[in-house]
Structures are given as structure tokens and as C-alpha cells.
C-alpha positions in Angstrom: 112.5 74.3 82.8 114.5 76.7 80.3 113.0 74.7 77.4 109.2 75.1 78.4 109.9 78.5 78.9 111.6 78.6 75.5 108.5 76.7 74.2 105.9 79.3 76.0 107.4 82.4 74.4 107.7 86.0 75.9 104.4 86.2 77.2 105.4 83.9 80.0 108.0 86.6 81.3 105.6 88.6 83.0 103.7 85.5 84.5 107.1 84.1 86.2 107.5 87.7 87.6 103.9 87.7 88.6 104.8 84.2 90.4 107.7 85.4 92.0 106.4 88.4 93.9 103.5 86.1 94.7 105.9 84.0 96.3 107.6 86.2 98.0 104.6 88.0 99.4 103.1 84.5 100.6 106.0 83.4 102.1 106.6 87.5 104.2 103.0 87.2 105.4 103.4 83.6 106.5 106.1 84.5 108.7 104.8 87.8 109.8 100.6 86.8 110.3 101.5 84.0 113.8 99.4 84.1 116.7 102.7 85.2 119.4 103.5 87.9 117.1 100.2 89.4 116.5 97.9 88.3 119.5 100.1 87.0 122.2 98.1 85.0 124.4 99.2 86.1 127.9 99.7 89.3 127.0 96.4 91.0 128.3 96.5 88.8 131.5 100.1 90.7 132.0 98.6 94.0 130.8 95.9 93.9 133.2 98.1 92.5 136.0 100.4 95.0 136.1 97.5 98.0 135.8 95.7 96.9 139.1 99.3 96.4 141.2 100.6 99.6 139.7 99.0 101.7 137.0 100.6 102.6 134.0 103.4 104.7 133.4 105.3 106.0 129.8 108.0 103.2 130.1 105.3 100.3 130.5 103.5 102.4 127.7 106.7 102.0 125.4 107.3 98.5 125.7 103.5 97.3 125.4 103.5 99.7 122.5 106.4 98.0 121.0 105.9 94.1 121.7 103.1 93.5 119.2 100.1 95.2 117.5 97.5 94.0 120.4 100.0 96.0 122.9 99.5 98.8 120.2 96.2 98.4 120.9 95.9 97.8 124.4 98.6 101.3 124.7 96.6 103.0 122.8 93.7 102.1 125.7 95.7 103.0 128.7 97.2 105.9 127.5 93.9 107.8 128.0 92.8 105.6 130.9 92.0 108.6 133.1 89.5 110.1 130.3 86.2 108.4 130.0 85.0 104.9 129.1 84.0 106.9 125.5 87.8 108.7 125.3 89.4 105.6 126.2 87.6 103.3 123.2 87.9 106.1 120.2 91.7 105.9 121.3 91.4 102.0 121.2 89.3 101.8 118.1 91.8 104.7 116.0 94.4 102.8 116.9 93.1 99.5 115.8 92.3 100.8 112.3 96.1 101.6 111.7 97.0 97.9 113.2 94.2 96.5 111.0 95.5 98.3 107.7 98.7 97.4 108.8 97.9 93.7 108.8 96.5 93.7 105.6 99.4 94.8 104.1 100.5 93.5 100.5 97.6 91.4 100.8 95.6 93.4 98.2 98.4 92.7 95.7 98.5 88.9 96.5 94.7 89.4 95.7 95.5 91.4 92.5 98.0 88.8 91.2 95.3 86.1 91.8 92.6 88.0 89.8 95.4 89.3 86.8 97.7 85.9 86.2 94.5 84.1 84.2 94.6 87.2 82.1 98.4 87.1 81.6 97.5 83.3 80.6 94.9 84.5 78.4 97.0 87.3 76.6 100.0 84.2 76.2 96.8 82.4 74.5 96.1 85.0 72.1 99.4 85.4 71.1 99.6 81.9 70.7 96.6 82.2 68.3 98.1 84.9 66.6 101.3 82.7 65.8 99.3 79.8 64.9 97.0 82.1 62.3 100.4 83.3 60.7 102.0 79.8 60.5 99.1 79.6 57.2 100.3 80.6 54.4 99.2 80.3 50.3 102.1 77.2 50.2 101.0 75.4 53.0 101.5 75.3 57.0 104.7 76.0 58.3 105.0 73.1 61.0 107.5 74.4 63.3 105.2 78.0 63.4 102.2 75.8 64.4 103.6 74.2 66.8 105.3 77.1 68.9 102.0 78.5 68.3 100.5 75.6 69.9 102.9 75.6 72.7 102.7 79.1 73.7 98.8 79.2 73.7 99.3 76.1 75.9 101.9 77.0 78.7 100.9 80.4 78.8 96.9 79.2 79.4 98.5 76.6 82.2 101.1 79.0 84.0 98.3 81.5 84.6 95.8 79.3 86.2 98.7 77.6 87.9 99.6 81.0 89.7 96.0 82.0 90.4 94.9 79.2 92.2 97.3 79.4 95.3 97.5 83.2 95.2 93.4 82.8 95.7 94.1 80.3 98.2 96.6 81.8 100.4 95.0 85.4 99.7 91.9 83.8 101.2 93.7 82.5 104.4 95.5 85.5 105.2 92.4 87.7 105.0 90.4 85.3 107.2 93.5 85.5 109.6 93.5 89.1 109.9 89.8 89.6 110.0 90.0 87.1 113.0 93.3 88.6 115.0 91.4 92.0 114.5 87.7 90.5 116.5 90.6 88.7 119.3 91.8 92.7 119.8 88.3 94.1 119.4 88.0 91.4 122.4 90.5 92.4 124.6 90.4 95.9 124.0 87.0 95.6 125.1 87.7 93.4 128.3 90.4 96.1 129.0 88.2 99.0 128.8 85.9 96.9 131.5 88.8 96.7 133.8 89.6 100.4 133.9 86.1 101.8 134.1 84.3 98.7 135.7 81.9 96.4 134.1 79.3 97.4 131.5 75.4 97.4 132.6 72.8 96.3 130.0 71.2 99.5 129.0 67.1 98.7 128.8 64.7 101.6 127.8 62.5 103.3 130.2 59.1 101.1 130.4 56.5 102.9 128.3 53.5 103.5 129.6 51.5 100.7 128.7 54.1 98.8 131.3 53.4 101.3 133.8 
């Protein structure tokens, strides 16, 4: 491993930094972007249990605020379950934008490193060119210069595509996760919201008066 990265020159310093943070970013938002951290799946059932038996109080608020960003959510809800059906879904929807941004975190920089690590590759390449042009000389070709030329434009062309593809990939997955856990809150927020203020009616628009 120390020889290719002899053989790819300095330019492939900033792509194994690149790869590192990308590593260490996928492997942070694996652990942190799982179902029974985010969404738990009982959790609303509990929520909405322990409302009808014996409303809410700061304590419950403080725990369900604390066990995962869909008790954010749903705290967010009861805290202003006495206002009206309107209060208590700005409160819900406010605090879902701060969970949502939240989730996303680091993920534009997994994003960043997927879009900029074919350019690193492509500046190693140039240079590469650069040190293949100067091997050329009026007495010949100096061998050993062509061939680190060679070998830089090479591993540095290979190293960035090499990062970009999984940082694409996993940048992909983890924005389709969060886009989904955010719909499962808008859900139960939602089936919350029904529970404290009673179901939703279909609004229709008076008949016009070709209907009457």
C-alpha cells in the first residue's frame, strides 16, 4: 500500500483524507440513521396510550422529548395540546424541521466528497501529465520520469473514482432514509393530532348553484 501511494505522488494525500472522513461519516450515520433510534415502532401506540388514561404532564413531556426525534416530535404535539388543531400542527411541523435538519446532518459533505474526489483524481491526472511532458527532453526521455508520470496520472484517476462511487451510493441511501423516517413522523404526528382533537372531516365546497 505505501508503494502505490509512493507511485501515485502527492496528489493522492488529499484523496486518502477525502476517503477517510468519507469513511468515517458513513460509518457515524450508519449507526446513528436505525429504525428504534429514529422511529420507534411502538412508540406512538405508548404515546397515545398514556394520553387517553392520563393526559400529559412535564415529566412525560421530558422523557418522550428525550427517547428519540419522533418523541421530539410527538412532544412538540402535546405540549400545545390544549391550543387548537392549527396551534398544535405549527408546533409539530417547527419541530419537525429541526429533527429533519438534524437527520441530514454531514450528509451534505458525504454528498460533497462524492461530487469533489473525481476532481482530486483529475487534478492527480494533470499533474501526472505535467510530469510526463517534463520527462522530454532535447537528449531523449527520461524513463524513470515517464513512468512516475504514468503512475501518478493512473492511481490518482483510479483513487478518485474509487471514493466517489460509494460516497454516491451510501449518500443516496441515507437521503432516501431520512426523507422516509421524516413522511413515518409526518404520519404519526398527524394520527396524533387526530387523537387530541378528534378525527378530520373531508372538507367539500358549498354546491354552486347549478347543483342547487
Amino acid at each position: 500500500m505505501f508503494a502505490i501511494i509512493q507511485a501515485a505522488g502527492w496528489p493522492i494525500w488529499p484523496l486518502l483524507v477525502v476517503s477517510i472522513i468519507a469513511v468515517a461519516l458513513i460509518i457515524e450515520r450508519s449507526i446513528t440513521l436505525r429504525d428504534e433510534k429514529i422511529v420507534p415502532r411502538s412508540l406512538l401506540e405508548q404515546v397515545v396510550t398514556v394520553y387517553t388514561r392520563q393526559g400529559v404532564n412535564e415529566e412525560v413531556l421530558d422523557k418522550l422529548g428525550k427517547d428519540s426525534p419522533l418523541g421530539q416530535v410527538l412532544s412538540a404535539g402535546l405540549r400545545n395540546h390544549k391550543g387548537s388543531r392549527y396551534v398544535m400542527k405549527d408546533a409539530i411541523e417547527e419541530a419537525g424541521r429541526s429533527v429533519a435538519h438534524e437527520l441530514e446532518r454531514f450528509l451534505t459533505t458525504l454528498g460533497t466528497i462524492a461530487t469533489a474526489s473525481p476532481l482530486l483524481g483529475l487534478f492527480g491526472t494533470v499533474i501526472g501529465m505535467i510530469e510526463i511532458v517534463g520527462s522530454q527532453s532535447p537528449t531523449g526521455t527520461n524513463p524513470q520520469q515517464l513512468a512516475h508520470g504514468i503512475s501518478i496520472a493512473l492511481y490518482n484517476t483510479a483513487f478518485g473514482i474509487g471514493i466517489a462511487i460509494p460516497a454516491l451510493i451510501f449518500y443516496r441511501h441515507f437521503k432516501n432514509k431520512v426523507d422516509g423516517y421524516v413522511v413515518t413522523m409526518e404520519q404519526a404526528a398527524a394520527r396524533l393530532v387526530d387523537t387530541v382533537h378528534g378525527e378530520r372531516m373531508d372538507w367539500s365546497p358549498p354546491p354552486g348553484p347549478a347543483a342547487r
